[in-house]
C-alpha positions in Angstrom: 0.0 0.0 0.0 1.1 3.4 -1.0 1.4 6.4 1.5 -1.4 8.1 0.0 -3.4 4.7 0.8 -2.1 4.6 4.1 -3.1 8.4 4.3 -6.1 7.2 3.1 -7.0 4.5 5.7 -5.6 6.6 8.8 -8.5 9.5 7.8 -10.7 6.4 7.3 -10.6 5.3 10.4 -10.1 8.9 12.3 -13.8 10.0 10.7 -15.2 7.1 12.1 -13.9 7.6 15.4 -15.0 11.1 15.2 -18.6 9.5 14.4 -18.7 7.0 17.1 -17.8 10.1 19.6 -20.7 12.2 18.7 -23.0 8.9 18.8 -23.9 9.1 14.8 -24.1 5.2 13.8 -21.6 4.1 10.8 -23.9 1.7 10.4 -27.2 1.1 8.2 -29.0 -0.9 10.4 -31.0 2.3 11.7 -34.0 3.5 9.1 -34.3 6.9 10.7 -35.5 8.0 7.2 -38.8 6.0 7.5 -39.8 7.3 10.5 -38.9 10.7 9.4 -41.0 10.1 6.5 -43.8 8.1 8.9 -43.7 11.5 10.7 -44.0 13.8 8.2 -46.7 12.1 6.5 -48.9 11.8 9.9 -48.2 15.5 10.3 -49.7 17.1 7.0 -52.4 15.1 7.7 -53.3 16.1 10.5 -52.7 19.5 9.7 -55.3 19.2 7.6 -57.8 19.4 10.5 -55.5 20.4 13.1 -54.8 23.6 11.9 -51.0 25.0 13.5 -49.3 24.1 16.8 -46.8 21.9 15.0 -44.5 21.2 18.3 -48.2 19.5 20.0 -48.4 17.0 17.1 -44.9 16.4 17.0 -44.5 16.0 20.6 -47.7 13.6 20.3 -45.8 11.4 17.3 -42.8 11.2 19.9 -45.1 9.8 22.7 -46.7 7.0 20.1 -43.1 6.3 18.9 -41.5 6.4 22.2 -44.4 3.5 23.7 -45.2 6.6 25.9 -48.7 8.4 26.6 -49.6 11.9 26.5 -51.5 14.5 29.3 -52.5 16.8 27.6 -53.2 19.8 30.0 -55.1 22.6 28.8 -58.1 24.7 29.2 -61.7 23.9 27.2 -62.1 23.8 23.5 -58.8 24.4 22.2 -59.1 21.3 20.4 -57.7 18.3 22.4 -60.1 15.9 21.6 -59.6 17.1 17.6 -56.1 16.0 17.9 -56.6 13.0 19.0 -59.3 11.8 16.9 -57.1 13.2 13.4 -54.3 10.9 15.2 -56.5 7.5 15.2 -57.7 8.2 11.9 -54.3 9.4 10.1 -53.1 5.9 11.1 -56.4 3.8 10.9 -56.4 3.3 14.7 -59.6 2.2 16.9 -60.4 4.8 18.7 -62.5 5.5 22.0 -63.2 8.3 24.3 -64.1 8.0 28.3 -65.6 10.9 29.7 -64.7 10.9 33.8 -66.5 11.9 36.1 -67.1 11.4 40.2 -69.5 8.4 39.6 -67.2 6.6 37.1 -65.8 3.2 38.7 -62.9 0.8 37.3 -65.4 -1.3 35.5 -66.8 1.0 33.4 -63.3 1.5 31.8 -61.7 -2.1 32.1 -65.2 -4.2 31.8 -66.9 -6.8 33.8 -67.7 -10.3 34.2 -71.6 -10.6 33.6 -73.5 -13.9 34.4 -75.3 -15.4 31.7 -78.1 -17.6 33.1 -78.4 -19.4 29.6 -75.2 -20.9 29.6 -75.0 -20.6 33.6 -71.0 -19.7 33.1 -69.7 -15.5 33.5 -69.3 -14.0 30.0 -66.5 -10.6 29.7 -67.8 -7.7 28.3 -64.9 -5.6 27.7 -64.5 -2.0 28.3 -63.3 0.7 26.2 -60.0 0.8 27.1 -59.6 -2.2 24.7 -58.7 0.0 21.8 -55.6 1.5 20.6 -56.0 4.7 21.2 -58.1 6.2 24.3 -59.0 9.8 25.0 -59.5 10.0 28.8 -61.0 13.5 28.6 -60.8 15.3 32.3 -59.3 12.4 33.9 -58.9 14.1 37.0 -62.6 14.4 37.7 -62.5 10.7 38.4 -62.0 9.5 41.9 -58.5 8.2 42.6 -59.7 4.5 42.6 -60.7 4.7 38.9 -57.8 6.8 38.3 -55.1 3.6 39.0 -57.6 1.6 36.9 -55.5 2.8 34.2 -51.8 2.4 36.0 -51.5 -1.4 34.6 -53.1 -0.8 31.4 -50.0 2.0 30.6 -47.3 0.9 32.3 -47.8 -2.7 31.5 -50.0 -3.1 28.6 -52.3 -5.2 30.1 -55.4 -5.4 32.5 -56.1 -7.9 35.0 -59.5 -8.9 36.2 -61.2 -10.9 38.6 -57.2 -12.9 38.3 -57.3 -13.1 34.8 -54.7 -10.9 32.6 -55.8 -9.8 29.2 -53.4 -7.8 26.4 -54.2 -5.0 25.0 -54.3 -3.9 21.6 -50.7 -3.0 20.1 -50.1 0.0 19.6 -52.0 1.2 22.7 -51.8 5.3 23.3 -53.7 7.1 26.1 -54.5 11.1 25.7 -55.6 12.3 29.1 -56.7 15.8 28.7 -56.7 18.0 32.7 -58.7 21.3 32.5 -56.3 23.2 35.0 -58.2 26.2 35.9 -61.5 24.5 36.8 -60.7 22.6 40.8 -64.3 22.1 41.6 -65.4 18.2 41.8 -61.9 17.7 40.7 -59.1 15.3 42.4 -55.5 15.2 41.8 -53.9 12.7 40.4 -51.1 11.3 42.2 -47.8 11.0 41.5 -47.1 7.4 40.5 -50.4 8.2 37.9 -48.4 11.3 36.4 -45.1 9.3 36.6 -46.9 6.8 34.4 -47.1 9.7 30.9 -44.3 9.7 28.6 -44.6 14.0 28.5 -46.9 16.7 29.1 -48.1 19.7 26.3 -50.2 22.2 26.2 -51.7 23.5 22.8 -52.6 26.4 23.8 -54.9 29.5 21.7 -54.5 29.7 18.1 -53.4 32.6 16.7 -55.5 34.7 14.8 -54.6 33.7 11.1 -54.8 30.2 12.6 -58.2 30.8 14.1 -59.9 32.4 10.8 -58.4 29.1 9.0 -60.2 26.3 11.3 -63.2 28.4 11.3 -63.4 27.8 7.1 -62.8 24.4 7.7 -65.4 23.6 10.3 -67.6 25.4 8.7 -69.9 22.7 7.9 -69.3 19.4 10.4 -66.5 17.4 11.8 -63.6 18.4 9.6 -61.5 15.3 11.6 -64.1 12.7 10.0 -62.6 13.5 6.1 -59.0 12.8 7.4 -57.9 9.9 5.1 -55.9 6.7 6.4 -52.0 7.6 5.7 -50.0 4.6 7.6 -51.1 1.9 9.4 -50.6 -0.2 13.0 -47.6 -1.9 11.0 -46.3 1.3 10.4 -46.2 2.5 13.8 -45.0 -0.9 15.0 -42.3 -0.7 12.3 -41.4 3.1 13.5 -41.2 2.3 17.1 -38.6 -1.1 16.5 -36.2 1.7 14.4 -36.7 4.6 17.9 -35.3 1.8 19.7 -32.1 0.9 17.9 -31.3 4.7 17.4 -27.8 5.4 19.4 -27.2 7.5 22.2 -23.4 8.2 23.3 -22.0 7.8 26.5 -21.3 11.7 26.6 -25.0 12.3 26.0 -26.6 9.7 28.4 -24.5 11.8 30.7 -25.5 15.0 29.8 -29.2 13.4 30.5 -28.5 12.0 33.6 -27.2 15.5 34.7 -30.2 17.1 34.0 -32.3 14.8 35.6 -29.9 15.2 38.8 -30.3 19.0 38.9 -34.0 18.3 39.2 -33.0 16.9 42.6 -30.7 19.3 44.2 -32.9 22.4 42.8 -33.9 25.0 46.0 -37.2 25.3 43.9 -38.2 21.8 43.3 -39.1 19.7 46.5 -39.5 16.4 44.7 -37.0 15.8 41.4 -37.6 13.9 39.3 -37.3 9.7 39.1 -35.3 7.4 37.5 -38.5 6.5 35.0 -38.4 9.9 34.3 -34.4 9.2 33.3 -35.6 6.4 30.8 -38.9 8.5 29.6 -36.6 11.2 28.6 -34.1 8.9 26.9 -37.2 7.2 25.0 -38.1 10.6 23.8 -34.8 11.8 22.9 -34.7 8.6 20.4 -38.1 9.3 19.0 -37.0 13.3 17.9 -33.7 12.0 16.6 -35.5 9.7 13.9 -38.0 11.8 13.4 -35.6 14.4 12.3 -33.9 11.8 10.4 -31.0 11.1 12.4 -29.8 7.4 13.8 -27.9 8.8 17.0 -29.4 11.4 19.9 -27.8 14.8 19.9 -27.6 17.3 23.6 -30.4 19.3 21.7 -32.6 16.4 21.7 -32.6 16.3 25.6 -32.7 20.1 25.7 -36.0 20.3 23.8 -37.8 17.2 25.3 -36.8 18.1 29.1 -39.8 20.0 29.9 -42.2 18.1 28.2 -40.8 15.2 30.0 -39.8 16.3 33.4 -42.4 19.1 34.4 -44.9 16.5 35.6 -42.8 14.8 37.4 -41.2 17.2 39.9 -42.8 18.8 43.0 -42.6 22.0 43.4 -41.8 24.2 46.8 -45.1 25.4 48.2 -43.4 29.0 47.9 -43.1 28.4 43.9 -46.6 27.3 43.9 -47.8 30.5 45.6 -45.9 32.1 43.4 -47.5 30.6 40.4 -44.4 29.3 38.9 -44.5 27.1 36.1 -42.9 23.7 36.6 -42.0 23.5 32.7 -39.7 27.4 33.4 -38.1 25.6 36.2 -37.2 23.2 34.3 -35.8 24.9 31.5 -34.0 27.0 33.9 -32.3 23.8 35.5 -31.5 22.8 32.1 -29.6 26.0 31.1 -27.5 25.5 33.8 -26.3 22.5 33.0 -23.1 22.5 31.0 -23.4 20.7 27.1 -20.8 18.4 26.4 -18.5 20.0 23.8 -16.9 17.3 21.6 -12.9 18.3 21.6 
């Protein structure tokens, strides 16, 4: 070999060091592109009906491909139930919606043995969280016992009853929606129920170009009905194996551990966040990296994703709550004060 093929073979190898170091795979094993293009394609669609607030579908696309679920807390009529309706029907998903209130009990979400006197034997009549994706609208108006009806179904993907365990459909996504200015006839939900959602958004009011647009297109019925079928179950499936396979670097698993950390020796947060918390974030990170068409997690990916992730799962100081300060500024503000690993 010559010395411009040793030359050659030293760069060779130096590039993919270089590569390995800021946690890009070499490889071709990871198909970020399809679930960049899986992403886009739910997107316009949904867009269709969903007019705007692009980071609240994406953030909702990284909870389905992260095997997470989604609280989405905001205040009435700004379209939560829209966006997940246009989600189930983009990909062809069953789709179910539980209204909670005070009087609602664990069976009427799970289902219940009922005795046939025909065949003198108990037949199952399932409830509707056998679906694939369930809209638990104003889940904290439920009492606490129907509440962790749900804790099995989306930790596990599964519900036991009366000692038998039944599967649940694959994929499975629960949208909780929580109206936070309205308290009355309203019970928290605990921690180990919040601990239990992948991230947390808010869509918030539409602008006023935005607003004008979805009043054309409601104009006559439920817009979300004429949203065709763009991918499939199989897609999803297909999307979620490639999240899982996308890299993450030493140096950026420790970047996300620090953050988490910071959570827990913050004066302003009484309760940091917990080690699930640590994997929901990692899960998410993954799902943003594909879906911007990348086979390896970047800093940035944890940086955008830690509020969404986090700011449900901290406690604040009773003197931040009285303050009125948001958990998701806190968190960013923890964040910022974390150093970024700088690649040397």
């Amino acid at each position: 070999m010559g010395v411009s093929g040793v030359l050659y073979r030293e760069i060779e190898v130096l590039l993919t060091q270089t590569a390995e170091k800021l946690g890009e795979s070499t490889e071709t094993d990871v198909d970020a592109a399809f679930v960049q293009d899986f992403a886009r394609k739910v997107r316009e669609n949904v867009q269709r009906v969903f007019v705007g607030k692009d980071e609240a579908i994406e953030l909702a696309i990284i909870a389905m491909l992260g095997r997470g679920h989604v609280l989405l807390e905001d205040v009435p009529g700004t379209g939560k139930t829209t966006l997940a309706k246009t989600i189930a029907a983009s990909l062809g998903l069953d789709f179910k919606r539980v209204q909670f209130t005070p009087d609602l009990v664990p069976s009427d979400v799970l289902g219940v043995n009922i005795y046939n006197a025909g065949t003198s034997e108990f037949e199952f009549k399932s409830g509707p969280i056998f679906t694939q994706i369930l809209l638990a609208d104003e889940i904290n108006r439920a009492t606490p016992r129907t509440q962790s009806a749900l804790l099995e179904a989306m930790q596990e993907q599964q519900v036991s009853i009366d000692g038998v365990t039944m599967a649940l459909s694959s994929p499975f996504l629960v949208l909780a929606t929580l109206n936070p200015v309205e308290m009355e006839g309203t019970f928290m939900l605990p921690e180990a129920q919040l601990d239990r959602f992948l991230l947390k958004l808010s869509i918030g009011y539409p602008s006023d170009d935005e607003e004008a647009r979805m009043l054309r297109r409601f104009q006559t019925g439920d817009a979300a009905l004429s949203v065709g079928v763009c991918a499939s179950a199989e897609d999803v499936e297909r999307a979620r194996d490639v999240v899982e396979q996308v890299r993450i670097a030493d140096h950026v698993r420790e970047y996300l551990v620090s953050v988490v950390r910071a959570t827990r020796n913050n004066a302003q947060i009484r309760l940091g966040a917990s080690p699930r918390g640590s994997l929901a974030l990692q899960h998410a990170a993954q799902a943003r990296a594909a879906i911007n068409g990348r086979g390896y997690v970047m800093p940035d990916d944890i940086k955008a994703l830690a509020a969404p992730v986090l700011s449900h799962r901290v406690v604040l100081e009773s003197s931040m709550q009285m303050r009125r300060r948001d958990a998701s500024q806190i968190i960013d503000d923890v964040v910022s004060q974390v150093p970024v690993p700088i690649e040397r």
